[in-house]
LOVEX-349259 format. One record per residue (C-alpha): residue in one letter; chain; residue number from 1; y, x, z. Coordinates in Angstrom, 2 decimals. Layout:
<nodes>
{residuo A; cadena A; num NUM; y Y; x X; z Z};
...
</nodes>
This chain:
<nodes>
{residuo X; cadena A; num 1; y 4.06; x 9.27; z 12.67};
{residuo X; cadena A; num 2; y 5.91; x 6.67; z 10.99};
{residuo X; cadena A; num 3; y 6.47; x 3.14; z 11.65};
{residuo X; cadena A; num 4; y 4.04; x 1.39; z 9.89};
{residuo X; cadena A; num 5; y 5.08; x -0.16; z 6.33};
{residuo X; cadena A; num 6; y 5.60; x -3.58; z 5.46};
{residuo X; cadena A; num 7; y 5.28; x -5.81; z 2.10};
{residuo X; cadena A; num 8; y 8.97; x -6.77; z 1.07};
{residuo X; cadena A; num 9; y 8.91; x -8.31; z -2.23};
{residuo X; cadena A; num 10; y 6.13; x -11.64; z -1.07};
{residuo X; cadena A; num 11; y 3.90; x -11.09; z -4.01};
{residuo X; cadena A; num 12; y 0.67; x -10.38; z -4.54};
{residuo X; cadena A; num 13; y 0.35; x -6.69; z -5.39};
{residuo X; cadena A; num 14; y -1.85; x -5.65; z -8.43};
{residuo X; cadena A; num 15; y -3.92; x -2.67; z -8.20};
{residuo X; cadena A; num 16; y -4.57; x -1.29; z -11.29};
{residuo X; cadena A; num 17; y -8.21; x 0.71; z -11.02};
{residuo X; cadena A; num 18; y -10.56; x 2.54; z -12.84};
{residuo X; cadena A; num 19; y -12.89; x -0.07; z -14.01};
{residuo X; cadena A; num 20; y -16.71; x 0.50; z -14.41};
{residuo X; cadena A; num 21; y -16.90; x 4.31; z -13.67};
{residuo X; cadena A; num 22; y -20.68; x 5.81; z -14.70};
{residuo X; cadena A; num 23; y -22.09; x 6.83; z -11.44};
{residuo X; cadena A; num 24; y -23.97; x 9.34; z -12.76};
{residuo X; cadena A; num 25; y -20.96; x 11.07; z -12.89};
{residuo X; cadena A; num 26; y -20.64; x 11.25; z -9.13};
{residuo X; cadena A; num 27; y -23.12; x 13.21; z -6.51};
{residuo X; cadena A; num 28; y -24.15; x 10.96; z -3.87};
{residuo X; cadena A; num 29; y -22.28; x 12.22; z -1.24};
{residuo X; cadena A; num 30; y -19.13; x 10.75; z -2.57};
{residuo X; cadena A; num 31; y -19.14; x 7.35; z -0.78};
{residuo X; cadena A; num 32; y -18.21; x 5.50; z 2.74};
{residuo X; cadena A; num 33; y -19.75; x 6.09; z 5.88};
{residuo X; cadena A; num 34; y -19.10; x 4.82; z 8.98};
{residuo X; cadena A; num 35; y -16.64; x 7.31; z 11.05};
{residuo X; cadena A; num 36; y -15.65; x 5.43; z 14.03};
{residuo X; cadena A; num 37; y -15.45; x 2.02; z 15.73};
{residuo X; cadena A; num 38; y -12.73; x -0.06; z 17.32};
{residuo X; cadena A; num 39; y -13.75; x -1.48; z 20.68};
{residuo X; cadena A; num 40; y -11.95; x -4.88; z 21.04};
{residuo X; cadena A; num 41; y -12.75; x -8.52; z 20.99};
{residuo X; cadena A; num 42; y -11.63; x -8.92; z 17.56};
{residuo X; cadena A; num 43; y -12.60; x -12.73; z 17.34};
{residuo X; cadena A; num 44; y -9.38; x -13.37; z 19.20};
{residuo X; cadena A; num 45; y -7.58; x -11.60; z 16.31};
{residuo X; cadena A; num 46; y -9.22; x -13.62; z 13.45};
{residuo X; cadena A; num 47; y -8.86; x -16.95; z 14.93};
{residuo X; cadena A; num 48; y -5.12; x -16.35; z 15.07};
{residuo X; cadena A; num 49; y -4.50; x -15.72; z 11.59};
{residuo X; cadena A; num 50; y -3.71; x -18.80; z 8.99};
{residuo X; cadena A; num 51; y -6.34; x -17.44; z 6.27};
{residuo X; cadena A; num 52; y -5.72; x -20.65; z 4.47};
{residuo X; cadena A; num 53; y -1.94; x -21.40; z 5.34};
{residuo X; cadena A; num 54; y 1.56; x -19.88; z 3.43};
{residuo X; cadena A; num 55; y 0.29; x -16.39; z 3.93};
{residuo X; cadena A; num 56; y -2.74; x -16.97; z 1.57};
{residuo X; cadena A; num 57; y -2.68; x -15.92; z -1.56};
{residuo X; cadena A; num 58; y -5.50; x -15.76; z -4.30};
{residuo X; cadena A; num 59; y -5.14; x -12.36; z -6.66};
{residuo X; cadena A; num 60; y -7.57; x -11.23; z -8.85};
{residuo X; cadena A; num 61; y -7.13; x -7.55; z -8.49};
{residuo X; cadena A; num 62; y -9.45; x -6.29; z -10.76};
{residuo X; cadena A; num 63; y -8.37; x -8.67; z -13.94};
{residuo X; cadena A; num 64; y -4.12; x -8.06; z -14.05};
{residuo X; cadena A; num 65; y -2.55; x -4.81; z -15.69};
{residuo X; cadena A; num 66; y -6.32; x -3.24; z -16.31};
{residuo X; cadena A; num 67; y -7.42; x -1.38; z -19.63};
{residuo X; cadena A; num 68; y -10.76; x -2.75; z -19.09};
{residuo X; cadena A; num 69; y -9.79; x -6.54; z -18.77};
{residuo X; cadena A; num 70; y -11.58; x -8.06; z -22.10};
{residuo X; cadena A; num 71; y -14.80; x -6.65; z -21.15};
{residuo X; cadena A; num 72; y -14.61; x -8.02; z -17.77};
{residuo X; cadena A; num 73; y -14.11; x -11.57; z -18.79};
{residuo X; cadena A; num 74; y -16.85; x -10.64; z -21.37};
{residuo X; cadena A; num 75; y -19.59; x -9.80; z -18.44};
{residuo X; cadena A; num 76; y -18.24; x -13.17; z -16.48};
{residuo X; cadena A; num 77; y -15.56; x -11.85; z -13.91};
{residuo X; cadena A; num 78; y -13.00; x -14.14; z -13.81};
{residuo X; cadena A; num 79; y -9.86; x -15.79; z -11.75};
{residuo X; cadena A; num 80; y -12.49; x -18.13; z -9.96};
{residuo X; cadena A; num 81; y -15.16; x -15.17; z -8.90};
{residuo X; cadena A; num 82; y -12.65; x -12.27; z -8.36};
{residuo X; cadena A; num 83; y -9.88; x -14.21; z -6.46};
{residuo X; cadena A; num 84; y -8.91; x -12.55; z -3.02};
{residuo X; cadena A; num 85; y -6.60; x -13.35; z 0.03};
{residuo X; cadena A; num 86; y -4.35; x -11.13; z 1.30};
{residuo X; cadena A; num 87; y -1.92; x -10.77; z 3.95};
{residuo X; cadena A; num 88; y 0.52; x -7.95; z 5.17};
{residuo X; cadena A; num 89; y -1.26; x -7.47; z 8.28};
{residuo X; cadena A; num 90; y 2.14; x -5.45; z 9.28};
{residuo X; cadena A; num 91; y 4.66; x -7.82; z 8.61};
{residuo X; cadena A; num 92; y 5.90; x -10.12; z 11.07};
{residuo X; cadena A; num 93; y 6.40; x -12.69; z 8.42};
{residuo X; cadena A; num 94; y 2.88; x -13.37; z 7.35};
{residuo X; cadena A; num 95; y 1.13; x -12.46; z 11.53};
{residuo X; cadena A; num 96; y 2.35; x -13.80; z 14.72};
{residuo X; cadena A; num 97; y 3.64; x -10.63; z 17.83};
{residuo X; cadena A; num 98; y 0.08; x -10.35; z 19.13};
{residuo X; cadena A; num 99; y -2.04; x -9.83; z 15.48};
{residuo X; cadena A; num 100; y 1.09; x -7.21; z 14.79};
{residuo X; cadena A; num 101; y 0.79; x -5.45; z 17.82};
{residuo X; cadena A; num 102; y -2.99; x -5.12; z 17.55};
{residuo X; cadena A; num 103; y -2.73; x -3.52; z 14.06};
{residuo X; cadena A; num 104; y -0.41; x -1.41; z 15.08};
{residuo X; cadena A; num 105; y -2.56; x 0.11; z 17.80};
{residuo X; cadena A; num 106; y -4.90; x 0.27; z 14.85};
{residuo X; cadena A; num 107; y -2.50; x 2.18; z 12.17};
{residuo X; cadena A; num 108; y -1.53; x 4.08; z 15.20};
{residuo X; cadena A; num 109; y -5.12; x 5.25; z 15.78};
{residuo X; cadena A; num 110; y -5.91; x 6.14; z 12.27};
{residuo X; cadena A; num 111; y -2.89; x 7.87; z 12.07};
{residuo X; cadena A; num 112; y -1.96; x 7.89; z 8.11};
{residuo X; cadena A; num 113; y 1.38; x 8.45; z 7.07};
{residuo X; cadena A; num 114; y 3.45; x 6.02; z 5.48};
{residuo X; cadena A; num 115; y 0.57; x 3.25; z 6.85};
{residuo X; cadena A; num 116; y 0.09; x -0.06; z 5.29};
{residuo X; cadena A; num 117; y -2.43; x -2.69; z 6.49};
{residuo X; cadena A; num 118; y -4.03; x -5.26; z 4.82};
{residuo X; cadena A; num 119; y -5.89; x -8.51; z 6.01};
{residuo X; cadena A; num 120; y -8.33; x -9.61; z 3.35};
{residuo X; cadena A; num 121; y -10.08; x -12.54; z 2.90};
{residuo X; cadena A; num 122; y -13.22; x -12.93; z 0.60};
{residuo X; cadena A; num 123; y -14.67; x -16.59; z 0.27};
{residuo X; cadena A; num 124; y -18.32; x -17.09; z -0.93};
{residuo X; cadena A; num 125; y -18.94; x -16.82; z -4.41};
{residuo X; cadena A; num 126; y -16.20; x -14.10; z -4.75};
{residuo X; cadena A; num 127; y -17.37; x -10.30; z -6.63};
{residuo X; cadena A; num 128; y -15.24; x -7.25; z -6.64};
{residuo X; cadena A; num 129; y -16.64; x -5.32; z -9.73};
{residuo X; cadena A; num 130; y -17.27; x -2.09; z -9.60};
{residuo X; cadena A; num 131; y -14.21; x 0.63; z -9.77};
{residuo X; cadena A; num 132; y -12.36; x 3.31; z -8.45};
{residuo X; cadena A; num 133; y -9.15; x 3.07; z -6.37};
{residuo X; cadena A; num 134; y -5.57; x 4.71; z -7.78};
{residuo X; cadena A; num 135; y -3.37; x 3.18; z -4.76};
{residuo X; cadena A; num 136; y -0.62; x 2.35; z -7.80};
{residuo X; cadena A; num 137; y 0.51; x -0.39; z -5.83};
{residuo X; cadena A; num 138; y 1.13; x 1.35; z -2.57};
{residuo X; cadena A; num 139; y 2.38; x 5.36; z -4.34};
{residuo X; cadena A; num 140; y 5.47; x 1.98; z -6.11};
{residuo X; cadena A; num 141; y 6.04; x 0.20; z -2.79};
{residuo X; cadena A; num 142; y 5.85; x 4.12; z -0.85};
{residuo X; cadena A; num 143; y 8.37; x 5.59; z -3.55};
{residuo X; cadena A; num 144; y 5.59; x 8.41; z -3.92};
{residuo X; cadena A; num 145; y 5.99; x 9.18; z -7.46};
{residuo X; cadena A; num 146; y 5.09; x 13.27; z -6.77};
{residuo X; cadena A; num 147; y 1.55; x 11.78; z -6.51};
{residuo X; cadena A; num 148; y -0.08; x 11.79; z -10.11};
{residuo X; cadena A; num 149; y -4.05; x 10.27; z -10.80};
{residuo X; cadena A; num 150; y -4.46; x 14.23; z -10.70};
{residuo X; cadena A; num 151; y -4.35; x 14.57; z -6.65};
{residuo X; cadena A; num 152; y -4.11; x 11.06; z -5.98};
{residuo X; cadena A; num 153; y -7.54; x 11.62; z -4.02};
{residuo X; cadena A; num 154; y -6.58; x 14.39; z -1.93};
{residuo X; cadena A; num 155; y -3.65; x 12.94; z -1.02};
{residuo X; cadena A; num 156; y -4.29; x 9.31; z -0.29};
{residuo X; cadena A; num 157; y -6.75; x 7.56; z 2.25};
{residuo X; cadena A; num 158; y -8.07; x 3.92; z 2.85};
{residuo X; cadena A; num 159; y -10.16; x 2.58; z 5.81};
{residuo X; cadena A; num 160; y -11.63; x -0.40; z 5.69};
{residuo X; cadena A; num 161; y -12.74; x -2.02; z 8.48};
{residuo X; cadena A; num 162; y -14.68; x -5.69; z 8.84};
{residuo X; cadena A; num 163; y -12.99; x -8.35; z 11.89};
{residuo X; cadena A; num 164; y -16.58; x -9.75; z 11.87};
{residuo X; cadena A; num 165; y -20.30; x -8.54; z 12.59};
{residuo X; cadena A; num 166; y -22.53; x -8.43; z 9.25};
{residuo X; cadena A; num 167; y -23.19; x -12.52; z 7.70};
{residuo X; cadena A; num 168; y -26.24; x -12.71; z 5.48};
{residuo X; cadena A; num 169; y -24.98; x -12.64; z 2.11};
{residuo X; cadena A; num 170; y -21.95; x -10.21; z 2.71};
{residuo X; cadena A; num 171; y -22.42; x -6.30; z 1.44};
{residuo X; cadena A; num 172; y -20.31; x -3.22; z 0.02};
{residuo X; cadena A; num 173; y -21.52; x -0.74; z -2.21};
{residuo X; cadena A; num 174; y -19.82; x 2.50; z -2.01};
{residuo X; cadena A; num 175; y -21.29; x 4.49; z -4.90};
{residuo X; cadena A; num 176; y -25.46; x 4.01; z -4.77};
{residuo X; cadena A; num 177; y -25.20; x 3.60; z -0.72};
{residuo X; cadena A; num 178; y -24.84; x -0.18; z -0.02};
{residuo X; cadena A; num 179; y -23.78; x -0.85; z 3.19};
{residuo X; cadena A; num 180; y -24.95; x -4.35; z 5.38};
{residuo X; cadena A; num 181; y -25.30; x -4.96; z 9.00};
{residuo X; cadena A; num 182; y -22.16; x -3.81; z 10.42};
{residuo X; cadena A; num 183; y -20.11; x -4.29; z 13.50};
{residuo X; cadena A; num 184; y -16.65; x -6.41; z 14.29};
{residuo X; cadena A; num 185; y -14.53; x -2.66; z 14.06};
{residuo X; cadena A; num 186; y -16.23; x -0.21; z 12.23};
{residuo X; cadena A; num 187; y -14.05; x 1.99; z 10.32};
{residuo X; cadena A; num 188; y -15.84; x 3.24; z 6.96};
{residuo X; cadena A; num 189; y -13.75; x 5.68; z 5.06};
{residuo X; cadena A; num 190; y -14.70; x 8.80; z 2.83};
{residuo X; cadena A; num 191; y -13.46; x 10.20; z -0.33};
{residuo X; cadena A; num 192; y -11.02; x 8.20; z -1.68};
{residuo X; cadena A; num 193; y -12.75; x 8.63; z -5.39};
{residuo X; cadena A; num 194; y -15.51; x 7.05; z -4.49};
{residuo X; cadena A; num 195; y -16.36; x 4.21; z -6.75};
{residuo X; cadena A; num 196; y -17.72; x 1.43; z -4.60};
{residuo X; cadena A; num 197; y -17.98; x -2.75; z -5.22};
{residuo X; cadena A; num 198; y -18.25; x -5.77; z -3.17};
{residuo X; cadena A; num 199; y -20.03; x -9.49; z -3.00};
{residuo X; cadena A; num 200; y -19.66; x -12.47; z -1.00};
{residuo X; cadena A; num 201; y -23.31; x -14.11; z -1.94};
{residuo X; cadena A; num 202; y -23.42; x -16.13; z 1.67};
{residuo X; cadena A; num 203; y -21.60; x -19.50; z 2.88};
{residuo X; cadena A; num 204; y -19.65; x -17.36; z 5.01};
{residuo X; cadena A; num 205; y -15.78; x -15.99; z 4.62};
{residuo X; cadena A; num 206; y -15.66; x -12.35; z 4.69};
{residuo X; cadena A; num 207; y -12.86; x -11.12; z 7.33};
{residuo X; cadena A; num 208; y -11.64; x -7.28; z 6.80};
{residuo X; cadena A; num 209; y -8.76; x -4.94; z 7.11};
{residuo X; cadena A; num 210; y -7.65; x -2.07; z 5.00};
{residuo X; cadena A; num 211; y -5.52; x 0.86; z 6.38};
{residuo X; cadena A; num 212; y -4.02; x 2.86; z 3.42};
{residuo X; cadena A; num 213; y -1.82; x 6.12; z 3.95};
{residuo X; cadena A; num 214; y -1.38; x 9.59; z 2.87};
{residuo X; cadena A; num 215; y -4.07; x 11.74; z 4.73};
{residuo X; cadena A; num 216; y -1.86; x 14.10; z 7.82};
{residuo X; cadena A; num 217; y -3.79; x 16.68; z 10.13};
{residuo X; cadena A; num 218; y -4.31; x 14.14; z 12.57};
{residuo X; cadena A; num 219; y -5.38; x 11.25; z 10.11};
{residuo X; cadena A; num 220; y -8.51; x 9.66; z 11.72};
{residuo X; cadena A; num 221; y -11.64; x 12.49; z 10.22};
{residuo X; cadena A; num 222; y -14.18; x 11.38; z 7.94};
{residuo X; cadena A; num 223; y -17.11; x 14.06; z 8.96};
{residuo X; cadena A; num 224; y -17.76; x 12.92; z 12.77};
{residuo X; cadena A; num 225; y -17.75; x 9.49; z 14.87};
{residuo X; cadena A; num 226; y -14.88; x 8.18; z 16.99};
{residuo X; cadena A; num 227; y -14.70; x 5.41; z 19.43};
{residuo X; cadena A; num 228; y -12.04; x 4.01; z 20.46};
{residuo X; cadena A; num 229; y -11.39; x 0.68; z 22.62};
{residuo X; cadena A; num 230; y -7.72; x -0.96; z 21.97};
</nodes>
């Protein structure tokens, strides 16, 4: 597998989605589950990492470079409700050795090609709006222009996984399933068109990682449980 992929350029990297799909338009079955777990203390992780320092940056994702921006703005999502933090969870420049090493165990487990992790940070107040991931950004920074918004889904897989246990207020919907209540290190993945949203209503910060690569034989399945302790 390869070395896990790092964020060269310092910005913050737009994703342009598909905004507001109709659900109805998707069987139920097309959402996250939970497919594994990462045993670890992963409060030792968090605490490390300077959520509020240089490596924070604020990017509304779902309001830059989308078709569906005016009607966004029109329904209330803005820059202050949609901002998020983000830090290249596998570059040296934004974590310190031990955070790297610990995500690399994790990239390494999953087992994508072409890996990149994210750290995200989601303060309270903060909505993702519903929509459905093209991974534009990462096929750019990957140099993957062979995959088209045709087989972008078979091609191309994300895990998320939340650094903390469940905080009242947090939740993800991934189509009509909403999922609460989770561990420090579950891994949720599925297919990759699912279209899914996200809220911070608590008083809480919400801590998570995303693992994004293209999908290999031995890419972490998405139809049976793994445990794993790093």
């Amino acid at each position: 597998m390869l070395e896990a992929q790092v964020y060269t350029d310092g910005k913050p990297h737009t994703f342009e989605n598909e905004l507001s799909p109709d659900l109805s338009e998707f069987p139920d079955d097309i959402c996250y589950s939970k497919v594994g777990r990462i045993l670890n203390d992963f409060s030792t992780y968090v605490k490390q990492i300077d959520w509020q320092g240089k490596t924070w940056f604020a990017n509304p994702l779902y309001l830059r470079h989308t078709t569906e921006k005016n009607k966004h703005n029109m329904l209330g999502y803005g820059r202050e409700n949609t901002a998020l933090g983000h830090i290249a969870a596998d570059n040296l420049d934004q974590v310190n050795q031990e955070v790297y090493n610990f995500i690399k165990k994790i990239t390494d487990f999953i087992c994508v090609d072409r890996p990149e992790a994210m750290l995200s940070s989601v303060m309270p107040g903060v909505i993702t709006p519903l929509h459905t991931d093209l991974y534009n950004s990462y096929r750019r920074r990957q140099d993957i222009t062979w995959i088209d918004n045709s087989n972008v889904h078979q091609l191309i897989r994300r895990y998320w996984i939340p650094l903390e246990d469940w905080k009242i207020g947090h939740f993800f919907q991934s189509n009509k399933k909403v999922i609460t209540h989770w561990k420090a290190g579950e891994i949720y993945s599925g297919p990759s068109n699912h279209p899914h949203l996200a809220a911070n209503a608590g008083v809480e910060p919400r801590y998570f990682l995303l693992v994004t690569g293209l999908i290999t034989l031995d890419s972490l399945p998405i139809d049976k449980y793994t445990e794993v302790k790093l």
